[in-house]
C-alpha positions in Angstrom: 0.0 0.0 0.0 1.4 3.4 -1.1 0.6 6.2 1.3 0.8 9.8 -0.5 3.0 12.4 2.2 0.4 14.3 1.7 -2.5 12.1 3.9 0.1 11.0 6.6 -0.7 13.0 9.6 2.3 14.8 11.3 2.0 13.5 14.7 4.2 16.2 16.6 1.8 18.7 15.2 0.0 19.3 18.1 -3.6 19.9 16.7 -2.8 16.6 14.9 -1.9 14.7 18.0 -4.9 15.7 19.7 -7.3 13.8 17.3 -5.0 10.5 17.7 -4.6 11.2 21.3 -7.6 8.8 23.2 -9.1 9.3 26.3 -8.6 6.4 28.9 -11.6 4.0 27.7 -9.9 4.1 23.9 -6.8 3.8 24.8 -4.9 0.5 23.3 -7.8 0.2 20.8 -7.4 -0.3 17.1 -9.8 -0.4 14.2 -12.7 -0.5 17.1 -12.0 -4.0 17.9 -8.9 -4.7 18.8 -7.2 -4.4 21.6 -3.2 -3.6 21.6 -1.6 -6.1 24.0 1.4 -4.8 25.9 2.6 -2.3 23.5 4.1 -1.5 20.0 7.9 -2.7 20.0 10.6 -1.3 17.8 13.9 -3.6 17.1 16.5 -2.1 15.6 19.2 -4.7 14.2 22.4 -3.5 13.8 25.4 -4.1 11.2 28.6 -5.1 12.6 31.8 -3.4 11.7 34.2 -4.4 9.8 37.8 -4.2 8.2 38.0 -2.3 4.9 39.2 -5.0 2.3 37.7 -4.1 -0.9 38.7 -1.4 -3.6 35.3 0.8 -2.5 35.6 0.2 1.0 39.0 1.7 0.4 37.0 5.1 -0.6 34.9 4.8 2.6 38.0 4.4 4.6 39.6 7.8 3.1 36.3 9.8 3.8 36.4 8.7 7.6 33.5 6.1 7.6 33.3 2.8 8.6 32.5 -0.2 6.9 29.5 -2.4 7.3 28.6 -5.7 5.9 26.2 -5.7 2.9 23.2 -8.0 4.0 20.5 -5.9 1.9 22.2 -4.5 -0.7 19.4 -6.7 -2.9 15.5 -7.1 -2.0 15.6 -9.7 0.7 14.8 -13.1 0.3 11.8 -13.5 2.2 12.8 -17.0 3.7 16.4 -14.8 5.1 14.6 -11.7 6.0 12.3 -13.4 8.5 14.6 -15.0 10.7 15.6 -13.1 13.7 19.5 -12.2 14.0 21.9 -12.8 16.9 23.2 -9.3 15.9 23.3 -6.6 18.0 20.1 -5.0 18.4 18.0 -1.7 20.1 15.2 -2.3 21.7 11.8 0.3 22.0 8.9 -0.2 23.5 5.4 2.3 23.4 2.9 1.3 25.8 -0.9 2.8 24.7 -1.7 3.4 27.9 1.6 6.4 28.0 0.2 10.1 27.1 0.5 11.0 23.5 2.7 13.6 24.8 5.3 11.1 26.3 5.2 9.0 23.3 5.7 12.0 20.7 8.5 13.3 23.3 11.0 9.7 23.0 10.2 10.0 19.2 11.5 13.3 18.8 14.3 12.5 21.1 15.3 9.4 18.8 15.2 11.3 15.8 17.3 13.7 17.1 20.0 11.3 18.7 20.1 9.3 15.1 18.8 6.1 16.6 18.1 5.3 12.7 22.6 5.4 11.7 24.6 4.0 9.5 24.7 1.1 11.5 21.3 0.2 11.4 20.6 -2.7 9.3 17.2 -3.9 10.1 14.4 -2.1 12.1 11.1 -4.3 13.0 8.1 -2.8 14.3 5.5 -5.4 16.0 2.1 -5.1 17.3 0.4 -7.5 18.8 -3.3 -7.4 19.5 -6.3 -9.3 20.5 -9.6 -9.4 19.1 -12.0 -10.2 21.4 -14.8 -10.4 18.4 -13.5 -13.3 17.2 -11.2 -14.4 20.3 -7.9 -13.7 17.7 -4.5 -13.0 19.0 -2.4 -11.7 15.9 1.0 -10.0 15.8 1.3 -7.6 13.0 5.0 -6.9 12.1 6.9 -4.5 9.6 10.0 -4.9 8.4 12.5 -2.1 7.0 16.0 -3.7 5.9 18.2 -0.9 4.9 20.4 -1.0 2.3 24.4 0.7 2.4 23.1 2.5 -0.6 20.9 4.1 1.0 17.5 2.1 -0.2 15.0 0.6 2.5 12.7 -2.5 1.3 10.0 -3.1 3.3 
């Protein structure tokens, strides 16, 4: 699904956040049914370092970056992309029941510490809920693998 910039809401906008902001009998519910359990989680997997060997890491070493392995440089294989990794990771959590406030607050702050580098290779975002309609657990997850040139595949 392609989502126009123009229709995304930008949530620190204030006036913006108030409409997505839910009082205490809302809070944690999605699409009227559902009901987030816990809280959304963010995992960020991280690219090791590594030693310069090849002509172009060469260039990278003479600008003053790092090198880092190439693990998306293609569309991931979708039977490779799914496993989890013993890399290094970051972990985030959002809990529903936090004010919109809080939430919009550590955003902000990550944004502005680069928690989204040159190191990041993989960042997950999972949400699990419960449908008490149909008595459903389900854990919706979203991949972004990021590419050294810059590309992200979702």
């Amino acid at each position: 699904i392609e989502v126009s910039e123009e229709f995304e809401p930008d949530l620190r906008n204030p006036e913006v956040a108030e409409l997505f902001d839910q009082l205490p009998p809302q809070q944690g519910i999605y699409l009227n049914y559902n009901r987030v359990v816990g809280g959304v989680r963010m995992i960020q997997e991280l690219s090791e370092k590594r030693t310069c060997d090849s002509p172009v890491d060469g260039l990278l070493t003479w600008f003053g970056s790092d090198c880092y392995g190439t693990a998306y440089a293609l569309d991931p294989d979708i039977n490779v992309a799914r496993t989890i990794s013993e890399r290094p990771r970051r972990v985030r959590w959002f809990f529903p029941k936090e004010p919109m406030s809080d939430l919009l607050k550590r955003v902000e702050t990550m944004e502005i510490e680069g928690w989204i580098d040159e190191e990041t290779e993989k960042v997950e975002v999972a949400l699990p809920l419960y449908s008490a309609e149909f008595g459903l657990h389900t854990l919706v997850t979203m991949n972004f693998y990021f590419s050294r040139g810059g590309r992200i595949w979702k």
